[in-house]
FIPAKE-457286 format. One record per residue (C-alpha): x, y, z; residue in one letter. Coordinates in pm, whole numbers, plus 50000, padded with zeros to 5 digits. Example, Ala and Ser with C-alpha at 12.3 -4.5 7.8 and 13.67 -1.06 7.14 Angstrom:
BEGIN
NODE     px     py     pz  residu
NODE  51230  49550  50780       A
NODE  51367  49894  50714       S
//
This chain:
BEGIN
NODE     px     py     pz  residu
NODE  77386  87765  85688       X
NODE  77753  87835  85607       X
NODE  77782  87988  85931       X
NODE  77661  87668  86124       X
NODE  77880  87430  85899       X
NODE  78207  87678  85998       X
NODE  78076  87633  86396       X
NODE  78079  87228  86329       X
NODE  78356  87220  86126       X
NODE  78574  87405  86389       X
NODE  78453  87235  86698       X
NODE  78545  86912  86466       X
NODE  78908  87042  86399       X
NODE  78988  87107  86748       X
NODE  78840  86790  86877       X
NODE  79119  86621  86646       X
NODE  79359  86828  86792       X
NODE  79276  86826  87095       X
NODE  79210  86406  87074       X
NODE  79581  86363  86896       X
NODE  79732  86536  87137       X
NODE  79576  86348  87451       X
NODE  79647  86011  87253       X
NODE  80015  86055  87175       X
NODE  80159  86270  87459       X
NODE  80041  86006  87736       X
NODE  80033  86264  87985       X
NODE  80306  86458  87884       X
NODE  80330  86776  87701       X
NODE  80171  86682  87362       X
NODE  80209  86919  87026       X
NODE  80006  86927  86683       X
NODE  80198  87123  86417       X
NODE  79901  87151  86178       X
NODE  80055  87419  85890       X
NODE  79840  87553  85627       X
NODE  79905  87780  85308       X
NODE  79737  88097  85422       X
NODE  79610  88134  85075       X
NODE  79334  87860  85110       X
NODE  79127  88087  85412       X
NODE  79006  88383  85204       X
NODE  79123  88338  84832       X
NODE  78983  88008  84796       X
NODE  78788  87954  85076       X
NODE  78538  88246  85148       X
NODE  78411  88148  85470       X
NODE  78797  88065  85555       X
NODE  78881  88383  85801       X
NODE  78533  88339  85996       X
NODE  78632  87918  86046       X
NODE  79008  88053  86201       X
NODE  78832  88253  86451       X
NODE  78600  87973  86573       X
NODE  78885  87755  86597       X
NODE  79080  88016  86799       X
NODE  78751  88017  87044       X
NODE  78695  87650  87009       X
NODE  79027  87610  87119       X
NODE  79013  87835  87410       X
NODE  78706  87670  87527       X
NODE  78850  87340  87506       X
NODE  79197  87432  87667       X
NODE  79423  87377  87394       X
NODE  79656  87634  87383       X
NODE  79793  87792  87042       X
NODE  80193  87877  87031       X
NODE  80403  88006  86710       X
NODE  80669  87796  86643       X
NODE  80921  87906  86860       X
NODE  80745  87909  87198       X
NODE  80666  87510  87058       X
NODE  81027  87424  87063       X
NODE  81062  87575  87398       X
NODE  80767  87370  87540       X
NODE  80821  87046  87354       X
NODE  81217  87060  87287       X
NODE  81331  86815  86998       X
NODE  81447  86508  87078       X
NODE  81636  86424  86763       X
NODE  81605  86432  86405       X
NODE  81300  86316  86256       X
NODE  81215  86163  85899       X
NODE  80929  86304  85703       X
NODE  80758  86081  85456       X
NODE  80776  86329  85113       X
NODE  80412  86473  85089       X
NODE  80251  86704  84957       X
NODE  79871  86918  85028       X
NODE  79790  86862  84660       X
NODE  79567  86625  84479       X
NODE  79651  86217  84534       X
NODE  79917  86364  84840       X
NODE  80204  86402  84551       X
NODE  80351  86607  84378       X
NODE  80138  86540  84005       X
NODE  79972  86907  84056       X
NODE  80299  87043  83978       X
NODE  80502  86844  83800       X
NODE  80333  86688  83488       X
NODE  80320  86645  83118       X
NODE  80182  87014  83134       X
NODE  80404  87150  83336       X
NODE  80722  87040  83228       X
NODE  80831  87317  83033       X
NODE  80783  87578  83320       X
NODE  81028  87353  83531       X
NODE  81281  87413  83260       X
NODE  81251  87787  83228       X
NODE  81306  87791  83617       X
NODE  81572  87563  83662       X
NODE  81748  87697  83390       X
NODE  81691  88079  83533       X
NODE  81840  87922  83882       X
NODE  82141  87823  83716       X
NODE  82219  88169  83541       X
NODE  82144  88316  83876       X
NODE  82404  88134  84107       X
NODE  82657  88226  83821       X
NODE  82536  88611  83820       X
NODE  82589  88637  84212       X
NODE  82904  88423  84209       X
NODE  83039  88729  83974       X
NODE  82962  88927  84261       X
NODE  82811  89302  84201       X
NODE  83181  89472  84249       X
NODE  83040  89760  84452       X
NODE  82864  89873  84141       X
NODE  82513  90017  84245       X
NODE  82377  90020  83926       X
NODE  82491  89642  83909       X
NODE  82339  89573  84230       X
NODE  82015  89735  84166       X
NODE  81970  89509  83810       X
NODE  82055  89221  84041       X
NODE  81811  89264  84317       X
NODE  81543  89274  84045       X
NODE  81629  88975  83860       X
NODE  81609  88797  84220       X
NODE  81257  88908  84240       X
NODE  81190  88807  83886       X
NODE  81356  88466  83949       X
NODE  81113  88460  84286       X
NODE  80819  88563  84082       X
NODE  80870  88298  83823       X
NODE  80908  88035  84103       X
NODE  80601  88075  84239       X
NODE  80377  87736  84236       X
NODE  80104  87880  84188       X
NODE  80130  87871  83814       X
NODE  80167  87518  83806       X
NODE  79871  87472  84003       X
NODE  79701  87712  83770       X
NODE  79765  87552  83493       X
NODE  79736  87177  83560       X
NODE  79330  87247  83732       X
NODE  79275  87471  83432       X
NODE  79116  87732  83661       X
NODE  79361  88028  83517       X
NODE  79571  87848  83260       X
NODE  79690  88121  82997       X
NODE  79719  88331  83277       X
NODE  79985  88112  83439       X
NODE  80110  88028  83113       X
NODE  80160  88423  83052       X
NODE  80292  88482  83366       X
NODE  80556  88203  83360       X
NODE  80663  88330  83063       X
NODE  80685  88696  83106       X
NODE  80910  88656  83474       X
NODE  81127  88395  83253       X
NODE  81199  88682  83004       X
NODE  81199  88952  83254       X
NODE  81495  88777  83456       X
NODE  81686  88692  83133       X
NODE  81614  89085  83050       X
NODE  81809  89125  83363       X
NODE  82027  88882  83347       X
NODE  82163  89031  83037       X
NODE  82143  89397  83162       X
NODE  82385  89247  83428       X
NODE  82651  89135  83186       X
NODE  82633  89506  82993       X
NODE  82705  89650  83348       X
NODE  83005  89425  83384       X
NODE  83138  89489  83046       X
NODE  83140  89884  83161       X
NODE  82832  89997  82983       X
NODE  82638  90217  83195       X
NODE  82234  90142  83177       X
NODE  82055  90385  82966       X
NODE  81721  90518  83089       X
NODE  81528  90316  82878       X
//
C-alpha cells in the first residue's frame, strides 16, 4: 500500500512541476526550485528515499529535467534581484516552531554565545596552535548549539529534555572553551586535563 501511495504521490509531484513550469515560462525556459531539508526523506519519513527515486523516474518519463543549482543559473540566468516573502516549512508557514514562549531561553544562550564568539576571533589566535585548536572547537560547539533542531524538539514535545539537555550542554561546552581561550591568551599553557 505504501508503495502505491509513494508511485501516486510522485507522479502527483512532478505533474506540479512539470504543470508550473509550462504555466509560467510561456514557452520559454521555465525553472522550479523546490528545496527540501534532507532530513524529512529517511529520519522522518520512512518511505522518503523510495518517493525521491520515483520522482527522479517520474521525471524522466515526463521530460522534466533535474539540474543542481548551478547548471540552473546557467540555463535560466537571473534577471534581477528578487523579494522573498519571509517563510518558513514549519507549522502555520512562520516561524512559532522556533521561536516561542518555550523556546526563548535557548535563543538567549545562542545569541549570547555568538556575541562572545565574534569577540574571541576578533582577538585573533596569534599563531598560537594550542589557541587555535580551543578555537576551532568552540566554533563547532557554537554550531552544535545552533542547530534548530532543538527548538523543533522541544516546542512538538517529540524529544524535549533531550533538546533541552543538548542546548544546554553545547552552551556550556563553548563557554568551557571560550574560557580555555582567554587562559591561552593570558600565557597559560592547557593542561592535559
Amino acid at each position: 500500500l505504501a508503495a502505491e501511495k509513494i508511485g501516486l504521490q510522485a507522479s502527483h509531484y512532478v505533474g506540479l512541476v512539470k504543470e508550473t513550469i509550462e504555466q509560467a515560462s510561456k514557452g520559454r525556459e521555465g525553472l522550479v526550485c523546490s528545496p527540501y531539508d534532507s532530513e524529512l526523506f529517511g529520519h522522518w519519513w520512512f518511505e522518503g528515499p523510495t518517493w525521491l527515486e520515483q520522482i527522479g523516474r517520474e521525471m524522466a518519463k515526463n521530460g522534466v529535467r533535474p539540474m543542481t543549482l548551478g547548471e540552473a543559473i546557467k540555463a535560466v540566468p537571473p534577471q534581477g534581484p528578487l523579494q522573498l516573502p519571509e517563510g518558513s516549512w514549519g507549522e502555520g508557514g512562520d516561524h512559532r516552531v522556533w521561536l516561542n514562549s518555550n523556546t526563548e531561553w535557548t535563543w538567549d544562550r545562542v545569541y549570547s554565545a555568538e556575541r562572545e564568539w565574534v569577540e574571541q576571533l576578533q582577538q585573533g589566535d596569534g599563531g598560537n596552535p594550542e589557541l587555535k585548536r580551543v578555537l576551532a572547537q568552540a566554533s563547532r560547539e557554537l554550531l552544535l548549539l545552533q542547530a534548530s533542531d532543538w527548538q523543533f524538539l522541544i516546542t512538538t514535545g517529540s524529544a524535549r529534555d533531550y533538546a533541552e539537555r543538548r542546548v544546554a550542554e553545547h552552551y556550556a561546552d563553548f563557554k568551557r572553551m571560550s574560557e580555555m581561550a582567554h587562559t591561552v591568551r593570558g600565557g597559560t599553557p592547557l593542561s592535559t586535563e
